[in-house]
VOVOFI-774071 format. One record per atom (N, C-alpha, C): residue in one letter; residue number from 1; x, y, z. Coordinates in nm, 3 decimals. Layout:
N
+---+-----+---------+---------+---------+
: r :   k :       x :       y :       z :
+---+-----+---------+---------+---------+
: A : NUM :       X :       Y :       Z :
...
+---+-----+---------+---------+---------+
END
This chain:
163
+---+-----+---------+---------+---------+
: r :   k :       x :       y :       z :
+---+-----+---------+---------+---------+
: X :   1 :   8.611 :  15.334 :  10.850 :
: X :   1 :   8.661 :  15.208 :  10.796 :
: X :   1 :   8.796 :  15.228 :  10.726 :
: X :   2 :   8.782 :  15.358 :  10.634 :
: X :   2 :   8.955 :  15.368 :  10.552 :
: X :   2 :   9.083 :  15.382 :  10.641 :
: X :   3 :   9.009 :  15.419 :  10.826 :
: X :   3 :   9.130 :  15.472 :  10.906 :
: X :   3 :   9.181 :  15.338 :  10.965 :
: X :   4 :   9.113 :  15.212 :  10.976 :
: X :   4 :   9.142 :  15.123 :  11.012 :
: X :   4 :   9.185 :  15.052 :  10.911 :
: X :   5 :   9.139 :  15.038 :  10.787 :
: X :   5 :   9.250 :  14.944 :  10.685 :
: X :   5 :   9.400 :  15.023 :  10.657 :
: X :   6 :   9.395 :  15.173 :  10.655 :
: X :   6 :   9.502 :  15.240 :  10.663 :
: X :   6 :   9.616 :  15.195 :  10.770 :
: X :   7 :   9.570 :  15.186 :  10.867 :
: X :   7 :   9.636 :  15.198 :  11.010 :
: X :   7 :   9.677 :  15.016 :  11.007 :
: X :   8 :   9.572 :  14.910 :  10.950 :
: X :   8 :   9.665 :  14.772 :  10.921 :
: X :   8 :   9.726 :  14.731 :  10.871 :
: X :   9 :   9.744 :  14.843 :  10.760 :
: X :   9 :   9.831 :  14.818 :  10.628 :
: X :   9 :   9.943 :  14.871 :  10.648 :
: X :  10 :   9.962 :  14.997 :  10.760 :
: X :  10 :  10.081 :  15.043 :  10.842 :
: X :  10 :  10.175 :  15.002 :  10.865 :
: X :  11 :  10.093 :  14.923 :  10.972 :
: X :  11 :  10.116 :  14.801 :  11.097 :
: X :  11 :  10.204 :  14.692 :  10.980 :
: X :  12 :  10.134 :  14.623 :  10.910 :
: X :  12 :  10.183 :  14.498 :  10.807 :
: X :  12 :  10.285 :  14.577 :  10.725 :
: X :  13 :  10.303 :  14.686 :  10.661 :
: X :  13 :  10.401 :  14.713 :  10.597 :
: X :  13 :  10.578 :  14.765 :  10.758 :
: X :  14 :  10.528 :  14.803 :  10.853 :
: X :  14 :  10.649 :  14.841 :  10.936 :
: X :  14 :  10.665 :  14.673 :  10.952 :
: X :  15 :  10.599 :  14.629 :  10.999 :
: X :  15 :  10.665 :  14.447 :  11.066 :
: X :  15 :  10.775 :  14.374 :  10.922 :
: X :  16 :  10.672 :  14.402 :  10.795 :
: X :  16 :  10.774 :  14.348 :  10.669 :
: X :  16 :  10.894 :  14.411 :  10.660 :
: X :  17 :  10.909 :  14.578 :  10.645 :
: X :  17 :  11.012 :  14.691 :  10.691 :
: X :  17 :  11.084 :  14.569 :  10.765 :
: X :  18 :  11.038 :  14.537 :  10.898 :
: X :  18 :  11.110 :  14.508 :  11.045 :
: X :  18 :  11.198 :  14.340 :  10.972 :
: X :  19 :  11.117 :  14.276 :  10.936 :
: X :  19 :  11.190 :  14.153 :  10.857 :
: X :  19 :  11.259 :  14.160 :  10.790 :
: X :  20 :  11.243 :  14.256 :  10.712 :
: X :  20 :  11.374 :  14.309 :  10.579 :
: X :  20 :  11.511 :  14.374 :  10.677 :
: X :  21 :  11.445 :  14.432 :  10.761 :
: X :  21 :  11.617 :  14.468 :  10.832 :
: X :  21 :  11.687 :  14.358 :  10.942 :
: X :  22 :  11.588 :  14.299 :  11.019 :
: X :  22 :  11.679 :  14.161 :  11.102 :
: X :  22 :  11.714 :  14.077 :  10.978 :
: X :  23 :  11.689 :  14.061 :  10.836 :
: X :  23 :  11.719 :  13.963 :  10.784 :
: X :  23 :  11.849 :  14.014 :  10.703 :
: X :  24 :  11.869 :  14.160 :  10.683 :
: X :  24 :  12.011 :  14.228 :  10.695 :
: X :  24 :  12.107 :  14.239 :  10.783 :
: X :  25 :  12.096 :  14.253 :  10.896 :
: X :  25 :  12.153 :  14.288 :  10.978 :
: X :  25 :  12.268 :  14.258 :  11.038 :
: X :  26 :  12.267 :  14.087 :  10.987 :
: X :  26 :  12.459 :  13.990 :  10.994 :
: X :  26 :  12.539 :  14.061 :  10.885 :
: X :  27 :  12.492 :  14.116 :  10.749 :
: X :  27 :  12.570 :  14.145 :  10.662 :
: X :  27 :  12.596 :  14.300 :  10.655 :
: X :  28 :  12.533 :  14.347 :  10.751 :
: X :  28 :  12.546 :  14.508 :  10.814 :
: X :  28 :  12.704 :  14.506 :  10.909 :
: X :  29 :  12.638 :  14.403 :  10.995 :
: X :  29 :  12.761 :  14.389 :  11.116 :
: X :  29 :  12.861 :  14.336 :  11.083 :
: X :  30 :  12.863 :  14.221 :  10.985 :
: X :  30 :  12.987 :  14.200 :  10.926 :
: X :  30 :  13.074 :  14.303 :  10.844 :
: X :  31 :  13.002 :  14.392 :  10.759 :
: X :  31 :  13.059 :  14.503 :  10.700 :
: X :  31 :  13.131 :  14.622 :  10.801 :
: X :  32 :  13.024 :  14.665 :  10.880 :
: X :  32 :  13.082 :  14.756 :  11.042 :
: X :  32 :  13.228 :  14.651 :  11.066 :
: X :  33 :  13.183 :  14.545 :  11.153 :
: X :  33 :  13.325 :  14.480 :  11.190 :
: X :  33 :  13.486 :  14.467 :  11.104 :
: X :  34 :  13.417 :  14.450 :  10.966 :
: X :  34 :  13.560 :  14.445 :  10.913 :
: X :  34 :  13.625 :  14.584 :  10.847 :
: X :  35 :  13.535 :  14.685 :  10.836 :
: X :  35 :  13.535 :  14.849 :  10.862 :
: X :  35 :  13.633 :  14.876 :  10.967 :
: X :  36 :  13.610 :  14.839 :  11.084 :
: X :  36 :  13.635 :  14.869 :  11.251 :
: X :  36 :  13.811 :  14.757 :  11.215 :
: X :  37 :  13.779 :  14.687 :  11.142 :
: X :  37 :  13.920 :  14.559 :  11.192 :
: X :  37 :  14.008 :  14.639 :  11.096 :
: X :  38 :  13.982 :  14.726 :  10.964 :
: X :  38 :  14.078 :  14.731 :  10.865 :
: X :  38 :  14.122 :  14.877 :  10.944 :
: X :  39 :  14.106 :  14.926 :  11.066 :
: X :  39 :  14.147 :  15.048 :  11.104 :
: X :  39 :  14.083 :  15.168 :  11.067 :
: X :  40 :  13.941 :  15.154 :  11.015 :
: X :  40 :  13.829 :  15.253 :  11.010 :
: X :  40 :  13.797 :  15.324 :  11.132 :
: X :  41 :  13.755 :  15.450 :  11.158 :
: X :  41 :  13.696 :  15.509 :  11.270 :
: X :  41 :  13.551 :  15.435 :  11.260 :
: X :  42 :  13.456 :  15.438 :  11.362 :
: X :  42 :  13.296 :  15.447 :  11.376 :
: X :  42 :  13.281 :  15.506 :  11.251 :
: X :  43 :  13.260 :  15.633 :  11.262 :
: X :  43 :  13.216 :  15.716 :  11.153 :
: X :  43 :  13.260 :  15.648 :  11.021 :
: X :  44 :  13.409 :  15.647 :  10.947 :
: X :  44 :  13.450 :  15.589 :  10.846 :
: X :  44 :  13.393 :  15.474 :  10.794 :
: X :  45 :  13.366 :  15.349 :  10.919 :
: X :  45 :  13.299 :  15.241 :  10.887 :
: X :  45 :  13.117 :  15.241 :  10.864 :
: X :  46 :  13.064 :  15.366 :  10.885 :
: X :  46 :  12.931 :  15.392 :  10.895 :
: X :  46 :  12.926 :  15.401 :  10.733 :
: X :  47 :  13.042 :  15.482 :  10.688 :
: X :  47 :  13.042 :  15.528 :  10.546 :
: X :  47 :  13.036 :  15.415 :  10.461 :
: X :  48 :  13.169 :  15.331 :  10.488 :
: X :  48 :  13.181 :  15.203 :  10.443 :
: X :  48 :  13.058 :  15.130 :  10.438 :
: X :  49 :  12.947 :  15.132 :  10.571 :
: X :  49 :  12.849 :  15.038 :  10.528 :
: X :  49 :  12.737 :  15.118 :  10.430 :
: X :  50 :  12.721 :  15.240 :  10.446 :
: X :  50 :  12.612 :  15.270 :  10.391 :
: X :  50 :  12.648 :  15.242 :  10.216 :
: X :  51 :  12.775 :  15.239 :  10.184 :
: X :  51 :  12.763 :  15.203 :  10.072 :
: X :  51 :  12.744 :  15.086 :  10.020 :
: X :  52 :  12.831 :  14.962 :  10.119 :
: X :  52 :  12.771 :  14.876 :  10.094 :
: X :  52 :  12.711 :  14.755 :  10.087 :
: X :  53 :  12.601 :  14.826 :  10.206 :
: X :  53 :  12.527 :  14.701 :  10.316 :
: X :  53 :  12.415 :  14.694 :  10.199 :
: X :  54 :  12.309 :  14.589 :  10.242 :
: X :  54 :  12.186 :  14.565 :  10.167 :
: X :  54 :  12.112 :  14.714 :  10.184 :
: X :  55 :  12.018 :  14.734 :  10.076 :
: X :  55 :  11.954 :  14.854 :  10.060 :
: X :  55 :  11.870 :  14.889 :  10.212 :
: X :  56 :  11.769 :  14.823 :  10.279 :
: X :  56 :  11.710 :  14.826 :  10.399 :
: X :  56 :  11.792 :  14.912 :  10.532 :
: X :  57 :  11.869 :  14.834 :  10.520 :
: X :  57 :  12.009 :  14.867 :  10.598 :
: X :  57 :  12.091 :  15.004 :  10.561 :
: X :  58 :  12.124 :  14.971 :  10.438 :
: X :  58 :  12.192 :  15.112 :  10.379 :
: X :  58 :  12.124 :  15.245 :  10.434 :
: X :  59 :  12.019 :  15.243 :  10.415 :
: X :  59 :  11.952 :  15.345 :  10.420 :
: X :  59 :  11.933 :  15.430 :  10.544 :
: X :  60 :  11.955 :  15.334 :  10.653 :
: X :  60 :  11.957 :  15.389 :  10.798 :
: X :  60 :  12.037 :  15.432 :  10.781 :
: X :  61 :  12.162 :  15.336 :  10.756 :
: X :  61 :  12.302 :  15.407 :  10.809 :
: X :  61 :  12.315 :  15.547 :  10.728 :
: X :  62 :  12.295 :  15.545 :  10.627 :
: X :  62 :  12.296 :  15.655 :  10.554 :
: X :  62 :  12.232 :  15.791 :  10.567 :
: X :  63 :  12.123 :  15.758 :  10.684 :
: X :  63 :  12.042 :  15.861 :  10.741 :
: X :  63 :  12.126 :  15.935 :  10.865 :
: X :  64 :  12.235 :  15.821 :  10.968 :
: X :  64 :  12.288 :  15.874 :  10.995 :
: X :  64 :  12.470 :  15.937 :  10.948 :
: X :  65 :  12.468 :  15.911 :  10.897 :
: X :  65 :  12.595 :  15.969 :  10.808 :
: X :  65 :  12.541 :  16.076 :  10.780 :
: X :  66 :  12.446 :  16.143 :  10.730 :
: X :  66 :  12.399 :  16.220 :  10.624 :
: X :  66 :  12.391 :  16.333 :  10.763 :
: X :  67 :  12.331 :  16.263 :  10.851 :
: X :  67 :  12.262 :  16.391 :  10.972 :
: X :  67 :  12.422 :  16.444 :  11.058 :
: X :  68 :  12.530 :  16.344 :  11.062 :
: X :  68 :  12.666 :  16.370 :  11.090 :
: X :  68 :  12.698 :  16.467 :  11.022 :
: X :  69 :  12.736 :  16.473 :  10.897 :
: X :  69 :  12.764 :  16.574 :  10.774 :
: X :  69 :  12.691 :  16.678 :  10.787 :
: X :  70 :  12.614 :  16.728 :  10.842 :
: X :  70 :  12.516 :  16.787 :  10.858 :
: X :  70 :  12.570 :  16.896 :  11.002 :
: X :  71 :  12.631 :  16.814 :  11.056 :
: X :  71 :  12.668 :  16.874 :  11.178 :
: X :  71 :  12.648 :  16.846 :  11.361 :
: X :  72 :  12.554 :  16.707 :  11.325 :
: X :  72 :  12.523 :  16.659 :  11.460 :
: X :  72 :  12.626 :  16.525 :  11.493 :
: X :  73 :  12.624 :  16.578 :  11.598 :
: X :  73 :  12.791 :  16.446 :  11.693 :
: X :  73 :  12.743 :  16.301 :  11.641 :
: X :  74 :  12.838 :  16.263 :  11.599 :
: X :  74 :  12.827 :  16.090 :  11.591 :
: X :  74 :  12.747 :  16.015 :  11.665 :
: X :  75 :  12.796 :  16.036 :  11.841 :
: X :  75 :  12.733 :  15.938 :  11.882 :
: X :  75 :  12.524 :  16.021 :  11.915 :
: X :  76 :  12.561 :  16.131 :  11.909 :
: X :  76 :  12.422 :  16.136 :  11.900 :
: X :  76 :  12.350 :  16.143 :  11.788 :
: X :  77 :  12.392 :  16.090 :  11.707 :
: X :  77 :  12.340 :  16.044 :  11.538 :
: X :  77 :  12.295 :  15.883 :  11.548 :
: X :  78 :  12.383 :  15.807 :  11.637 :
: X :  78 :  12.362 :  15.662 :  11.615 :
: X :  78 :  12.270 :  15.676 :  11.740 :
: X :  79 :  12.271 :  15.755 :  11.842 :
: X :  79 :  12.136 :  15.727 :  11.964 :
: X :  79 :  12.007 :  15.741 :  11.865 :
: X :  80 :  12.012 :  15.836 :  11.790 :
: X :  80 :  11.893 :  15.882 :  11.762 :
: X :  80 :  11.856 :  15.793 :  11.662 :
: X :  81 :  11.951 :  15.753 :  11.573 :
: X :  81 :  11.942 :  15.603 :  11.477 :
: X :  81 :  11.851 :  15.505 :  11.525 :
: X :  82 :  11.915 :  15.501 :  11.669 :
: X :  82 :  11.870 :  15.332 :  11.723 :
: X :  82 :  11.765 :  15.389 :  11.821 :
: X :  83 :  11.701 :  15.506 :  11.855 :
: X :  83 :  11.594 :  15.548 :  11.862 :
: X :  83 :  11.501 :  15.532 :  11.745 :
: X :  84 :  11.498 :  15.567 :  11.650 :
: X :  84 :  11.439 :  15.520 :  11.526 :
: X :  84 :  11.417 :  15.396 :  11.457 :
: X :  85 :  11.515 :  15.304 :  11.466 :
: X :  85 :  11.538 :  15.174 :  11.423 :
: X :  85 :  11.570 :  15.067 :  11.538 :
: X :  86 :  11.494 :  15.030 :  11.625 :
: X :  86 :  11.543 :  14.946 :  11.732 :
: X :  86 :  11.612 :  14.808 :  11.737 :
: X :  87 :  11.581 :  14.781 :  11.580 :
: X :  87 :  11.669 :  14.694 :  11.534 :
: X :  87 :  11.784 :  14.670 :  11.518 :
: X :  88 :  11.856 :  14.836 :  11.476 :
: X :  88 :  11.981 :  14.778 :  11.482 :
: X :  88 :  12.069 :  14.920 :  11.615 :
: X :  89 :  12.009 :  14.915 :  11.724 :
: X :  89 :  12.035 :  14.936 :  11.843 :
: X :  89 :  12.141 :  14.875 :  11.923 :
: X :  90 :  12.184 :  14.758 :  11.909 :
: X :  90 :  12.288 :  14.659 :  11.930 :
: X :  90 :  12.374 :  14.703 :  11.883 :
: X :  91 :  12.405 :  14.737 :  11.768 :
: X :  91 :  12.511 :  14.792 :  11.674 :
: X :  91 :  12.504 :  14.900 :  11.691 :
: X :  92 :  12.461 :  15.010 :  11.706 :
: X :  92 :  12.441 :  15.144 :  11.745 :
: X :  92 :  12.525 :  15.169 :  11.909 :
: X :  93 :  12.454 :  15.088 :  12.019 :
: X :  93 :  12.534 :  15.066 :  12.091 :
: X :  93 :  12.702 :  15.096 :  12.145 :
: X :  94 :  12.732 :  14.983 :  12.033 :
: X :  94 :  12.855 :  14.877 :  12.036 :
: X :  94 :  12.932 :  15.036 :  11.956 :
: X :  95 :  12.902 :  15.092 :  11.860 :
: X :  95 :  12.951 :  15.200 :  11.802 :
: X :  95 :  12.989 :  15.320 :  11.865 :
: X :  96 :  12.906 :  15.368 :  11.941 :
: X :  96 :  12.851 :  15.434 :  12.055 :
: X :  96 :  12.993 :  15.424 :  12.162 :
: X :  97 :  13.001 :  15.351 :  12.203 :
: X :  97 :  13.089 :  15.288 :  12.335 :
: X :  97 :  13.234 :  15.291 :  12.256 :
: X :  98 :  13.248 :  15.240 :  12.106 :
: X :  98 :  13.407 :  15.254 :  12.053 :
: X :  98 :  13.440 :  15.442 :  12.044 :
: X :  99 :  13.346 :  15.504 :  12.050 :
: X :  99 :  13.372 :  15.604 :  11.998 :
: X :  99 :  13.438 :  15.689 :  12.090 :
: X : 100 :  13.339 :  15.650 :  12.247 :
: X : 100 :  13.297 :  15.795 :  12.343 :
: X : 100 :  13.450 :  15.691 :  12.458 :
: X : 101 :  13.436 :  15.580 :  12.399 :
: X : 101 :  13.616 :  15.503 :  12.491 :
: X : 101 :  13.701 :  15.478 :  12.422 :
: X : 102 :  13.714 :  15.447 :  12.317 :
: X : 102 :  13.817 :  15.413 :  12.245 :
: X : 102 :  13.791 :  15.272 :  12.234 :
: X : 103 :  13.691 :  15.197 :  12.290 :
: X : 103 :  13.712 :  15.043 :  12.306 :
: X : 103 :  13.667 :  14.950 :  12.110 :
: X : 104 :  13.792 :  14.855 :  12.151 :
: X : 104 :  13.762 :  14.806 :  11.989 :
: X : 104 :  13.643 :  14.765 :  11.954 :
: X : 105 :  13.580 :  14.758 :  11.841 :
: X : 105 :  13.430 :  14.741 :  11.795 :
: X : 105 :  13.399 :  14.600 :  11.738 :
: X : 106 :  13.566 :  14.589 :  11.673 :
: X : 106 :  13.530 :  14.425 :  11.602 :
: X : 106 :  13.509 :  14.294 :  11.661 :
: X : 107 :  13.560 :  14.306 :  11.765 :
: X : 107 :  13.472 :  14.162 :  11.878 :
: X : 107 :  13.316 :  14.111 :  11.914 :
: X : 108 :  13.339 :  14.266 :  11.970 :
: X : 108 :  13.144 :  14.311 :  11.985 :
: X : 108 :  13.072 :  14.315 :  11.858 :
: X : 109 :  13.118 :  14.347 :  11.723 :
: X : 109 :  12.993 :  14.346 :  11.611 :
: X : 109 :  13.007 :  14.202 :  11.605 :
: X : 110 :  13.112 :  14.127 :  11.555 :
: X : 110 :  13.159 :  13.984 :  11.560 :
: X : 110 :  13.035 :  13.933 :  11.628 :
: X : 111 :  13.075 :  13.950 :  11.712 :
: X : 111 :  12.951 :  13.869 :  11.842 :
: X : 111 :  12.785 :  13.895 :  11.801 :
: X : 112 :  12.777 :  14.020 :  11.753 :
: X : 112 :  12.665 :  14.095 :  11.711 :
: X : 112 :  12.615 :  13.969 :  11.577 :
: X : 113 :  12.700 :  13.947 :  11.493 :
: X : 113 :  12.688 :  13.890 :  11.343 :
: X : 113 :  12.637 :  13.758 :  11.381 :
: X : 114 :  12.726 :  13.730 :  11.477 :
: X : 114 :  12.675 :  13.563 :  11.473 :
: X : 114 :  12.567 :  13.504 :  11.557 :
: X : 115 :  12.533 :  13.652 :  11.680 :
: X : 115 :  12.388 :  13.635 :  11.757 :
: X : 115 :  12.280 :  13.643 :  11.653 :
: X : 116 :  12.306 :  13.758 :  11.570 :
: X : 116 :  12.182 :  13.773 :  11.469 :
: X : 116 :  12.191 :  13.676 :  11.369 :
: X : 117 :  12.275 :  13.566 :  11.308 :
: X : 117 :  12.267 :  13.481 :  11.303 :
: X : 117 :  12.184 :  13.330 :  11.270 :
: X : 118 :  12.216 :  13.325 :  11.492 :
: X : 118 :  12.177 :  13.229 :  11.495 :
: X : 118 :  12.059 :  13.255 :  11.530 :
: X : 119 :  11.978 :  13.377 :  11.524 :
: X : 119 :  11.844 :  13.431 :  11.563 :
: X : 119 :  11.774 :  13.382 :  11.397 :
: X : 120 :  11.874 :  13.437 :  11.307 :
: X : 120 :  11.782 :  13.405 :  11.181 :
: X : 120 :  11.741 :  13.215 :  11.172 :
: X : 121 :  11.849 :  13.152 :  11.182 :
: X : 121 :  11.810 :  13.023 :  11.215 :
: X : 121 :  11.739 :  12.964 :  11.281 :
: X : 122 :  11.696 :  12.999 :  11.417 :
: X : 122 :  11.591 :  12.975 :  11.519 :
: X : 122 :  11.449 :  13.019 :  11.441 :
: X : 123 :  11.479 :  13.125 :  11.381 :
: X : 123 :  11.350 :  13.171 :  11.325 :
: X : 123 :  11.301 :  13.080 :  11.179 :
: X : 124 :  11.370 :  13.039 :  11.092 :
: X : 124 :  11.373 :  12.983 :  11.022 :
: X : 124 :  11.365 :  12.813 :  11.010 :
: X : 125 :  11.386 :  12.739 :  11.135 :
: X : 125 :  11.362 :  12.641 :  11.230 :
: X : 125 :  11.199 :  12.613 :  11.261 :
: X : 126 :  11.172 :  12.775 :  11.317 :
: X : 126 :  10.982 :  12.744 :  11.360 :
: X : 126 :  10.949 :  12.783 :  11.245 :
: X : 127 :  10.963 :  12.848 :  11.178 :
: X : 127 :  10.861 :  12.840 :  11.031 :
: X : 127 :  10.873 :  12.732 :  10.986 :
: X : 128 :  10.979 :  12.633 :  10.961 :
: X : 128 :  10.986 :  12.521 :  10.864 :
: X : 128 :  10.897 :  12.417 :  11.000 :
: X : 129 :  10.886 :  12.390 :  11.162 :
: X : 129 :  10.812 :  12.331 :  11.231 :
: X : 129 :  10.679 :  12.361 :  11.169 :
: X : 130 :  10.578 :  12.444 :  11.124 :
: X : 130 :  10.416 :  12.516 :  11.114 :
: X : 130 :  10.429 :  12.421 :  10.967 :
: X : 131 :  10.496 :  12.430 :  10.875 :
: X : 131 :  10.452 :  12.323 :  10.743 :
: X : 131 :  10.373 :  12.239 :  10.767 :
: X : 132 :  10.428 :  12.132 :  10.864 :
: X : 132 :  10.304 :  12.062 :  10.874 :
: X : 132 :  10.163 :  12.044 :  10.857 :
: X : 133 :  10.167 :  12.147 :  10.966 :
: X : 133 :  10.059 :  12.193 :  11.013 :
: X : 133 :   9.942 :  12.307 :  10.886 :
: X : 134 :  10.037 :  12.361 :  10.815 :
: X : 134 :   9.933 :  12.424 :  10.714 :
: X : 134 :   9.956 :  12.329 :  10.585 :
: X : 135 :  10.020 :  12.241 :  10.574 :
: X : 135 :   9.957 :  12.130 :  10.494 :
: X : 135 :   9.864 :  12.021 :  10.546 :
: X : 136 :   9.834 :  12.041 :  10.673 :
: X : 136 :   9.726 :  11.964 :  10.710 :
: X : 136 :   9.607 :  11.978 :  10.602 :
: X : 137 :   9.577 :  12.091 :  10.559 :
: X : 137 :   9.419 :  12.121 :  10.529 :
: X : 137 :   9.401 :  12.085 :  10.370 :
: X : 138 :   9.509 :  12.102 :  10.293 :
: X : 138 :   9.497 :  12.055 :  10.169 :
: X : 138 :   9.506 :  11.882 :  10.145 :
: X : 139 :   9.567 :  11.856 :  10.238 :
: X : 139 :   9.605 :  11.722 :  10.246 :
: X : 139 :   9.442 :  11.646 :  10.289 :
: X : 140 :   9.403 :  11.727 :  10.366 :
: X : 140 :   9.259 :  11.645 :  10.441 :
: X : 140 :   9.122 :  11.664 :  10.293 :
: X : 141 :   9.091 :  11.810 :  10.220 :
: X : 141 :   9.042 :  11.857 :  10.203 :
: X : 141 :   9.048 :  11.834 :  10.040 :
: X : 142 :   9.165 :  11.791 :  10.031 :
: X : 142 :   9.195 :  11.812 :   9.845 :
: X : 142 :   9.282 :  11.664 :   9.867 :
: X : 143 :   9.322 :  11.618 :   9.879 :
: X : 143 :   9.422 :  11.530 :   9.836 :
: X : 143 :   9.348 :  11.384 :   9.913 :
: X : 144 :   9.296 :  11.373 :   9.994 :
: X : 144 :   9.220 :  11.246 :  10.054 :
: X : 144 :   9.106 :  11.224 :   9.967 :
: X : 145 :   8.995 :  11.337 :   9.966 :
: X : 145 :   8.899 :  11.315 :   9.850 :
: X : 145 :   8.947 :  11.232 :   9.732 :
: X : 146 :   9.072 :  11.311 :   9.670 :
: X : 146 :   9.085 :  11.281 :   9.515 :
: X : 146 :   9.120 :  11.083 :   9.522 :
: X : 147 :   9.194 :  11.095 :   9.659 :
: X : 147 :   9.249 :  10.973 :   9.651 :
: X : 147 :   9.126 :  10.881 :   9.640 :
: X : 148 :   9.016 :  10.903 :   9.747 :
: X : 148 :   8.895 :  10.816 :   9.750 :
: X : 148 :   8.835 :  10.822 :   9.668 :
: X : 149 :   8.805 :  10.934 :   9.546 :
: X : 149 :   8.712 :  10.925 :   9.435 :
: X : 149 :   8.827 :  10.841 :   9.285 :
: X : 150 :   8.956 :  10.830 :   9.309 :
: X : 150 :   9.021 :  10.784 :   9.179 :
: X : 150 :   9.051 :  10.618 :   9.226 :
: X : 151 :   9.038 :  10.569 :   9.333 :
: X : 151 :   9.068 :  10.443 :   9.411 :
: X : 151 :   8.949 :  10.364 :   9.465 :
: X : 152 :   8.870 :  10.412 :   9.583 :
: X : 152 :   8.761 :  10.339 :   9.611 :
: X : 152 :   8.661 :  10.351 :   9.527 :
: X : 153 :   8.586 :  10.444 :   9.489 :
: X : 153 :   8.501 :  10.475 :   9.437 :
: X : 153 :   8.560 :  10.356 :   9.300 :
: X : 154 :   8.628 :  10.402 :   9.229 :
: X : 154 :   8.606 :  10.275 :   9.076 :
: X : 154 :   8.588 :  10.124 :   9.150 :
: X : 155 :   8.647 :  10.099 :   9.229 :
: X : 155 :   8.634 :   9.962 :   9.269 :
: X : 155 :   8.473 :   9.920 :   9.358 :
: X : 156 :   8.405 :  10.027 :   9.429 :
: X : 156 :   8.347 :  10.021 :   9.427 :
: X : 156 :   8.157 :  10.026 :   9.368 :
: X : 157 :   8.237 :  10.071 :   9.249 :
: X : 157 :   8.093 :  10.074 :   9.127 :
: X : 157 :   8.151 :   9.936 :   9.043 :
: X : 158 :   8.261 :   9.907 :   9.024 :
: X : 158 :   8.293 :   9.773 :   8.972 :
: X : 158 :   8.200 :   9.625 :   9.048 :
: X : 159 :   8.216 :   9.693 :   9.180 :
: X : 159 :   8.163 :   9.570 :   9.287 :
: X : 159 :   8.045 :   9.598 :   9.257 :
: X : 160 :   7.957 :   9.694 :   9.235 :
: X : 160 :   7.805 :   9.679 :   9.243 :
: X : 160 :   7.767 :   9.647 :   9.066 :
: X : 161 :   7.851 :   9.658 :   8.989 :
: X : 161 :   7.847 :   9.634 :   8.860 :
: X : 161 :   7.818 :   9.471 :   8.810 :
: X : 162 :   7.890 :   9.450 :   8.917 :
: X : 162 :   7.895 :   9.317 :   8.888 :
: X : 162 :   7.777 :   9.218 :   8.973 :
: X : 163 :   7.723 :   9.291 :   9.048 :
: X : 163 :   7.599 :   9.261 :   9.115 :
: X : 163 :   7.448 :   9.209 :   9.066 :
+---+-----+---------+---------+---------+
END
């Protein structure tokens, strides 16, 4: 029994992990991009974010910075990153490709910022659609009762009162 509440509590703490970093991840890429626009290398702008992206975020990048310094190649620091974090794989990518071509980064994170975005909005769209729906039950369950016991009910012991 402890290996299975262990193993759900896993599960529920990586998915929250997983929410805390897509819900970073525009202000990651915006930091990379304007890193990459002010004439930063990959690497330089990795530095730039790990200092100072949101903590969730920070922390990857900072894992790979740290493993760079260390002595392993850039771009196989951000493979192994976005092997680890598939979240921010897109950006890993896009980093990846400025490095090993020379090709500019700030278009592609650009693009990156405002896909993830409009992903947070879509997502934030169907949660606010389900309200309804989980105020159905208080509404049926608590709030109809009270109405019928503070409304019909007096008028109806008035009517037999008067009987």
């Amino acid at each position: 029994m402890g290996r299975v509440a262990s193993g759900l509590s896993a599960r529920r703490r990586s998915r929250r992990d997983e929410a805390v970093l897509i819900r970073e991840l525009p202000v990651l890429l915006d930091l990379l991009g304007l890193a990459v626009g002010a004439g930063c290398t990959p690497f330089l702008a990795l530095e730039v974010a790990a200092r100072w992206a949101p903590p969730a975020t920070a922390a990857r990048v900072a894992a790979v910075v740290r493993s760079c310094r260390l002595g392993v190649r850039l771009v196989d620091a951000l493979r192994e990153g976005a092997r680890a974090c598939p979240v921010l794989a897109p950006a890993a990518d896009v980093l990846v490709a400025s490095e090993t071509t020379g090709a500019p980064a700030g278009p592609a994170l650009a693009r990156l910022a405002a896909e993830a975005r409009s992903a947070a909005r879509r997502r934030a769209e169907a949660h606010a659609r389900t309200v309804p729906v989980r105020l159905l039950f208080p509404l049926v369950f608590l709030v109809l009762p009270a109405f019928g016991l503070l409304t019909v009910v007096p008028a109806l012991l008035a009517g037999l009162a008067r009987s």
